[in-house]
KEPADO-418585 format. One line per 2 residues: their letters; for each residue x, y, z negated of N, C-alpha, C. Coordinates in Angstrom, 1 decimal. Example, Ala and Ser with C-alpha at 12.3 -4.5 7.8 and 13.67 -1.06 7.14 Angstrom:
2
AS	13.2/-5.7/-7.8/12.3/-4.5/-7.8/13.2/-3.3/-7.8 ~ 12.8/-2.2/-7.1/13.7/-1.1/-7.1/12.9/0.0/-7.9
//
This chain:
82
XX	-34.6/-1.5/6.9/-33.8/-2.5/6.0/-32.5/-2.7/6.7 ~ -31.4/-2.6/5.8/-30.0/-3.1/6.4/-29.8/-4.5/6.7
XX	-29.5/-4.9/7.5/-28.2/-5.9/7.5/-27.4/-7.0/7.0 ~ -27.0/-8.1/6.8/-26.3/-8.5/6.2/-25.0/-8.0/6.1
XX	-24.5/-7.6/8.0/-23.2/-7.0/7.8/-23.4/-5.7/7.8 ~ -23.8/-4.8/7.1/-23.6/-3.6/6.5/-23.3/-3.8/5.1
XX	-24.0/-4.4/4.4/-23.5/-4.5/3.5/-21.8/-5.4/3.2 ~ -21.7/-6.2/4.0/-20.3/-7.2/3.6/-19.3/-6.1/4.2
XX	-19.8/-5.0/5.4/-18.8/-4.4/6.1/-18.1/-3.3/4.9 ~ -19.1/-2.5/4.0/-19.2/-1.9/3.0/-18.0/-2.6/1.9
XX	-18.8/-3.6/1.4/-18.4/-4.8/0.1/-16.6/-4.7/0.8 ~ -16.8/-4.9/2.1/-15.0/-5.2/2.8/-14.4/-4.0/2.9
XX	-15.3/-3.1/2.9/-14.1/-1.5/2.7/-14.0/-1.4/1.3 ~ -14.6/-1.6/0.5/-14.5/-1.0/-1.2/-13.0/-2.4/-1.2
XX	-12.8/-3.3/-1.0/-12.0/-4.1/-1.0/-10.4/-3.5/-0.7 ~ -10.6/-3.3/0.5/-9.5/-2.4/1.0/-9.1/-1.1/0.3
XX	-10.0/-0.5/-0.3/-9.5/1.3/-1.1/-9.0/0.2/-2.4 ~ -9.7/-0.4/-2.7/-9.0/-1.0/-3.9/-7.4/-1.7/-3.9
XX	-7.0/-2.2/-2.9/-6.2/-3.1/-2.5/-5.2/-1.6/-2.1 ~ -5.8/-0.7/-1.5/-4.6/0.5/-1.9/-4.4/1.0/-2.9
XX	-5.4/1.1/-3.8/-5.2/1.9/-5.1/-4.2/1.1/-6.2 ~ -4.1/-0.4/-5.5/-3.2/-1.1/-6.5/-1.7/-1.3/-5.6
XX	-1.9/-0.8/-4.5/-0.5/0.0/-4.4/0.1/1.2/-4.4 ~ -0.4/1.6/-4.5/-0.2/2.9/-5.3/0.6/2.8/-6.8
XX	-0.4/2.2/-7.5/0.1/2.0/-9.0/0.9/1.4/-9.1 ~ 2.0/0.9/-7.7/3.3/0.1/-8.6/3.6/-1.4/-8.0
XX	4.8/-1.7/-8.1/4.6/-3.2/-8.2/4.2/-3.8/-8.8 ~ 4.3/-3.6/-9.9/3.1/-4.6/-11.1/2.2/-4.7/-10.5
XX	1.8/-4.3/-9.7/0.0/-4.9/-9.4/0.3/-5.2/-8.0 ~ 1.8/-5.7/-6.9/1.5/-5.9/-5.9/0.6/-7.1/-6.0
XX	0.7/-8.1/-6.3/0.0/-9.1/-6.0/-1.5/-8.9/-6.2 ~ -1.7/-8.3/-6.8/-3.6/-7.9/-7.0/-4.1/-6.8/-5.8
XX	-3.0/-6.1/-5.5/-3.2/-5.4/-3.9/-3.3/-6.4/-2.6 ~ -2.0/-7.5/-2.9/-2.0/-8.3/-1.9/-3.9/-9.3/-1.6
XX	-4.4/-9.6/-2.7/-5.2/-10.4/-2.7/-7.0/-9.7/-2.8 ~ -6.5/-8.3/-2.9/-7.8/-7.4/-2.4/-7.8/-7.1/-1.1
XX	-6.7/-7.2/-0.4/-6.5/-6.4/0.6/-6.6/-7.7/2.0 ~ -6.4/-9.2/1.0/-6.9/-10.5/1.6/-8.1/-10.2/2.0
XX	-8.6/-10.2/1.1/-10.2/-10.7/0.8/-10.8/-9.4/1.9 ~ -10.6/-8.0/1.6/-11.1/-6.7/2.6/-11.1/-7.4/3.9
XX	-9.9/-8.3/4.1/-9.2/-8.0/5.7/-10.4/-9.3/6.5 ~ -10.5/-10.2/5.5/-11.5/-11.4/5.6/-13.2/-11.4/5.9
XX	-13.1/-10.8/5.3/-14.2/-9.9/5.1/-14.6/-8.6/6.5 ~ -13.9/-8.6/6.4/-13.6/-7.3/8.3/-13.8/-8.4/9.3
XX	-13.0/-9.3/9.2/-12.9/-10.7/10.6/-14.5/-11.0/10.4 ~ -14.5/-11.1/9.2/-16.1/-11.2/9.9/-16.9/-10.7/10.7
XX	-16.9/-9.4/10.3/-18.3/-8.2/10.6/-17.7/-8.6/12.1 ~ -16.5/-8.1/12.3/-15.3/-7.9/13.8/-16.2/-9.3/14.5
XX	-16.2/-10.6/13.9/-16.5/-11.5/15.0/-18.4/-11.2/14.9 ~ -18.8/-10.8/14.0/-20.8/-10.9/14.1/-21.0/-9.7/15.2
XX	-20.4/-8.5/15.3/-19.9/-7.8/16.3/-19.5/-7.8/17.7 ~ -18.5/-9.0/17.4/-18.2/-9.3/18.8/-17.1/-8.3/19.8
XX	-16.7/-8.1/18.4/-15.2/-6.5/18.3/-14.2/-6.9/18.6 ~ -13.4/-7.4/19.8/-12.5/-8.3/20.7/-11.0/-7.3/19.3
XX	-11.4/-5.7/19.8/-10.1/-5.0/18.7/-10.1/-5.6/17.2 ~ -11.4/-5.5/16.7/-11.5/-5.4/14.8/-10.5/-7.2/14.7
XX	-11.4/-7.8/15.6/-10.8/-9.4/15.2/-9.6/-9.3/15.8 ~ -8.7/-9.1/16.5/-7.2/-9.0/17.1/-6.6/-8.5/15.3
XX	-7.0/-7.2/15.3/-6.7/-6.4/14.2/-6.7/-7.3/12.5 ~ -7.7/-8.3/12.4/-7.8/-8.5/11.4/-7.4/-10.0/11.4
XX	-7.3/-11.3/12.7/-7.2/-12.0/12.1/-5.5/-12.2/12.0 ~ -4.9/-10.9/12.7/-3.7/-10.5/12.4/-3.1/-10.3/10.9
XX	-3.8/-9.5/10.3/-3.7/-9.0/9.0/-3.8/-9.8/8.3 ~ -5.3/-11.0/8.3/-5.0/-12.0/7.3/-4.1/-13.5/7.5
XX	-3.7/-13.3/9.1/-2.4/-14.2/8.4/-1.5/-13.6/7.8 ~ -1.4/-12.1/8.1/0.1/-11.5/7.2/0.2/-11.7/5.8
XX	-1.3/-11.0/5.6/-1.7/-10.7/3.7/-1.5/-12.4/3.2 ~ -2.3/-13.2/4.2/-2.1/-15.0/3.9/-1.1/-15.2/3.7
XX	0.2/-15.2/4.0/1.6/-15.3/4.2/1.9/-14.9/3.0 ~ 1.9/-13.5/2.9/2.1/-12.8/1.6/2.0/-13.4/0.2
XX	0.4/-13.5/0.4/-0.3/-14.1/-0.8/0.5/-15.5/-1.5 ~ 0.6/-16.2/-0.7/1.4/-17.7/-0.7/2.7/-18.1/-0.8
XX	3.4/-16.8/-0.3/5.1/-16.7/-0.6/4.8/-16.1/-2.2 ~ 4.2/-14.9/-2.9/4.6/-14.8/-4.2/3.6/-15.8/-5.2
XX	2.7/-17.3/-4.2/2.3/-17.9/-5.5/3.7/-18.6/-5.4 ~ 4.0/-18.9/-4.4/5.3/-20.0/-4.3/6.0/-19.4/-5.4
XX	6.9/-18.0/-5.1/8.1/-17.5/-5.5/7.8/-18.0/-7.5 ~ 6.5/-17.6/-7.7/6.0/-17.9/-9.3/6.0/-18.9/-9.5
XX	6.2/-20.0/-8.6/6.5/-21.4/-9.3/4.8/-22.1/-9.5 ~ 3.7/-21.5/-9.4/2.9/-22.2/-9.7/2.1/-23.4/-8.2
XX	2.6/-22.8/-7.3/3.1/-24.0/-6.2/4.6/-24.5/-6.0 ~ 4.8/-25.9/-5.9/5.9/-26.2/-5.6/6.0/-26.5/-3.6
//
């Protein structure tokens, strides 16, 4: 029987191919890249801390403040945060 984090580790990679594949396609979809690629990177800080992966969490809780940053400057820039 697997795991809880095999499966979330999984669920957090298909997150990340997706979050590339919508960069790929463009800027029209940065922000739907930005907020898959949230959610993968959140989703990794997990498994990284149930692990006990001193690299994965350096690595990720890095990434989601960046993607965090990201995410929150283009809700700002859209005006639907003031």
């Amino acid at each position: 029987m697997k795991t809880l984090d095999w499966y979330v580790k999984w669920v957090a990679t298909m997150f990340v191919l997706i979050s590339v594949m919508f960069r790929l396609a463009g800027v029209d979809y940065h922000f739907f890249d930005m907020i898959c690629g949230l959610v993968g990177t959140v989703l990794w800080l997990w498994v990284a801390i149930l692990w006990q992966d001193r690299a994965l969490i350096i690595l990720n809780v890095i990434m989601t403040i960046l993607l965090g940053t990201g995410v929150i400057k283009i809700i700002v820039e859209a005006g639907v945060i003031v």
